[in-house]
C-alpha positions as CSV (number, residue, x, y, z in Angstrom):
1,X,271.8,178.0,-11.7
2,X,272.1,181.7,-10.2
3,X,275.5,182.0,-10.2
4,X,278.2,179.0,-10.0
5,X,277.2,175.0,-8.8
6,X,278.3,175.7,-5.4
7,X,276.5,179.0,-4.7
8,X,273.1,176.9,-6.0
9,X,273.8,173.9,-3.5
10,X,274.7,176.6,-0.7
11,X,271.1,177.8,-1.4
12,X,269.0,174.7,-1.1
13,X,271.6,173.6,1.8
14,X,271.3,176.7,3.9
15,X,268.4,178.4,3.1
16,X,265.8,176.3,1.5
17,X,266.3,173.4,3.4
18,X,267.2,175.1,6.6
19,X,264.0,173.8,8.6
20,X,264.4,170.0,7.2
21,X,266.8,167.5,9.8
22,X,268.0,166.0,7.1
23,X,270.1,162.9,8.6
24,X,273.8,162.0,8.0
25,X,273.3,160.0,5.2
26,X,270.8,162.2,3.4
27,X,273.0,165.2,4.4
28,X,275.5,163.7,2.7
29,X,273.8,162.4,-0.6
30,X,272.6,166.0,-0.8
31,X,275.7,167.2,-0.7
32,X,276.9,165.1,-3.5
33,X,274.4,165.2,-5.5
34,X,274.3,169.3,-5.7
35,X,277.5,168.8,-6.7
36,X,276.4,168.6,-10.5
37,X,272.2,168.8,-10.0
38,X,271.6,168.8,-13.8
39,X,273.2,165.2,-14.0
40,X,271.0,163.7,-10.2
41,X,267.6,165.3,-10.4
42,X,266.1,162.4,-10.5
43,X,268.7,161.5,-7.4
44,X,268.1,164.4,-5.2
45,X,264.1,163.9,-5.8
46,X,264.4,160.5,-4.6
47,X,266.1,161.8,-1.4
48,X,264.0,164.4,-0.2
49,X,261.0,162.3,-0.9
50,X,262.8,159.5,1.8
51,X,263.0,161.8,4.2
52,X,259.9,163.5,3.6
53,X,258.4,160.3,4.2
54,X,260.6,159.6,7.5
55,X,259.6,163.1,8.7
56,X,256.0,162.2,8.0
57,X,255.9,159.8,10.7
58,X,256.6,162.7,13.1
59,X,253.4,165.2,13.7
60,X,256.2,167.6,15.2
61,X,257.6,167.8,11.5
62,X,254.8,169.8,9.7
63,X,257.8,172.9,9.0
64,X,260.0,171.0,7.4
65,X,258.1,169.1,5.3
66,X,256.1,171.8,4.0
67,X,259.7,173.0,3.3
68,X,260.3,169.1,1.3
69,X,257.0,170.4,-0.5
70,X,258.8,173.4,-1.9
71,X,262.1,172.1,-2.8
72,X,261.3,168.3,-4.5
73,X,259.3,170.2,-7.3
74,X,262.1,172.1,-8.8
75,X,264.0,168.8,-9.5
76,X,261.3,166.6,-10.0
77,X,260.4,165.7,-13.6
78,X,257.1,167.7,-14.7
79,X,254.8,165.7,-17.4
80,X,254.4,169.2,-19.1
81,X,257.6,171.5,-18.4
82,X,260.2,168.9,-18.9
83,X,258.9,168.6,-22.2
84,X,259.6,172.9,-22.7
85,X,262.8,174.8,-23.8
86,X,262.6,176.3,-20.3
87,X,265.5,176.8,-18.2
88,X,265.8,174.3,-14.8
89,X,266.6,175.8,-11.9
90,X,270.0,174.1,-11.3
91,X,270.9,174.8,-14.9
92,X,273.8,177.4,-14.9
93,X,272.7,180.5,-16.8
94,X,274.6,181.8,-19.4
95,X,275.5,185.4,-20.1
96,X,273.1,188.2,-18.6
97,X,271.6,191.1,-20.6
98,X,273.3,190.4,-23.8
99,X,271.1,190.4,-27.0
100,X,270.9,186.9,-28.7
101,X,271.9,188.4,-31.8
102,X,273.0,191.3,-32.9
103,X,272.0,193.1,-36.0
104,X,272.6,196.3,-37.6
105,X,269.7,198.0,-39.8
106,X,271.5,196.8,-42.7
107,X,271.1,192.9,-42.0
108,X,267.3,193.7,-42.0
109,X,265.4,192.8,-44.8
110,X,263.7,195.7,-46.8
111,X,261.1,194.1,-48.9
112,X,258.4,192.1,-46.4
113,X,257.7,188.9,-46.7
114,X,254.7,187.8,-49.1
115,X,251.4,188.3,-47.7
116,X,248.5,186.4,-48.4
117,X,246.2,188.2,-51.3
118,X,244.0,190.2,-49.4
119,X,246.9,192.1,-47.2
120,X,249.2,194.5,-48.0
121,X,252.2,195.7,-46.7
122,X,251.8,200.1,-46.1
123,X,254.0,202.7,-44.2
124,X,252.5,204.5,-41.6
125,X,253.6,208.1,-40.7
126,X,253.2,208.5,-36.7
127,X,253.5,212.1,-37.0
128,X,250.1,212.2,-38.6
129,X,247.4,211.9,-35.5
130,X,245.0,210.6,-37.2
131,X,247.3,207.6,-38.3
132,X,248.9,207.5,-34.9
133,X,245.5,206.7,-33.3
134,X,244.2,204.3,-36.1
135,X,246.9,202.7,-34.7
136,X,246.7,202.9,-31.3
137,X,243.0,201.7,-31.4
138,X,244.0,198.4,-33.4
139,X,246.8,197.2,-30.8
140,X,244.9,198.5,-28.1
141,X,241.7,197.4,-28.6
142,X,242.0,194.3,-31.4
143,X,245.1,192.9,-30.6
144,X,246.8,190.0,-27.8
145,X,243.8,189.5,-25.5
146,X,243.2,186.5,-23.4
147,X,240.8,184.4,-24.1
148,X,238.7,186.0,-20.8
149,X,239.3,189.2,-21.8
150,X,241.3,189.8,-18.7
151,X,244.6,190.8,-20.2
152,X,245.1,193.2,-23.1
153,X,248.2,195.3,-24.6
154,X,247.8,198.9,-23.7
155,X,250.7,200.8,-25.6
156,X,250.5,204.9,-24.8
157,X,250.9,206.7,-27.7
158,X,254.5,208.1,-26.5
159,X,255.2,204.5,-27.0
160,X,253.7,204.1,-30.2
């Protein structure tokens, strides 16, 4: 959730569902059931998939429930992503822009790990130019592409 449990509902109340007549009684399910989201998912999909259905019967409906189209996906369960260590919308995040650990140079190892046989591990001196763009030519041009070839790393040298 971005922010607290009642900032969330105020969202999907008052902005996301702002062009869906929800009726009394879904109104007030709603209501409830943003009340604690990550406990009703399967609640509030149910909901706005009723009166998606009720507004369906109404050409003059088309806004709202391409609206119902927006909102039932981030609390219906997904045969992929509900599977995934991925947030939910309605899940409160926890602190912001804090490292999830902190280490000082000390607590990192100094030997590397074991490499198979036919690697070795070697210290590189980036002052040397040469080295520097032996470098730069391996990330940039051998390493993390997509399997298209659309997306590639392209560190600048400043970086390196």
């Amino acid at each position: 959730m971005h922010g607290t449990a009642e900032a969330f509902k105020k969202t999907i109340m008052d902005e996301l569902l702002v062009e869906v007549d929800l009726n009394v009684l879904e109104k007030g399910l709603m209501e409830k059931y943003l009340e604690a989201p990550e406990d009703k998912a399967v609640e509030i999909t149910n909901c706005l998939n009723q009166a998606k259905d009720r507004l369906a019967k109404n050409d003059d409906n088309r806004r709202a429930i391409k609206c119902l189209g927006r909102v039932i996906p981030l609390f219906d369960k997904h045969e992929f992503w509900s599977t995934q260590p991925v947030m939910r919308c309605y899940e409160p995040i926890g602190k912001i822009n804090e490292p999830v650990e902190h280490k000082t140079l000390s607590d990192v190892q100094q030997e590397g790990i074991a490499l198979p046989q036919q690697y070795q591990w070697c210290e590189i001196d980036m002052e040397d130019k040469a080295v520097a763009m032996e470098l730069y030519d391996l990330l940039t041009n051998h390493y993390v592409e997509d399997d298209g070839g659309n997306f590639r790393f392209d560190y600048s040298m400043e970086f390196l």
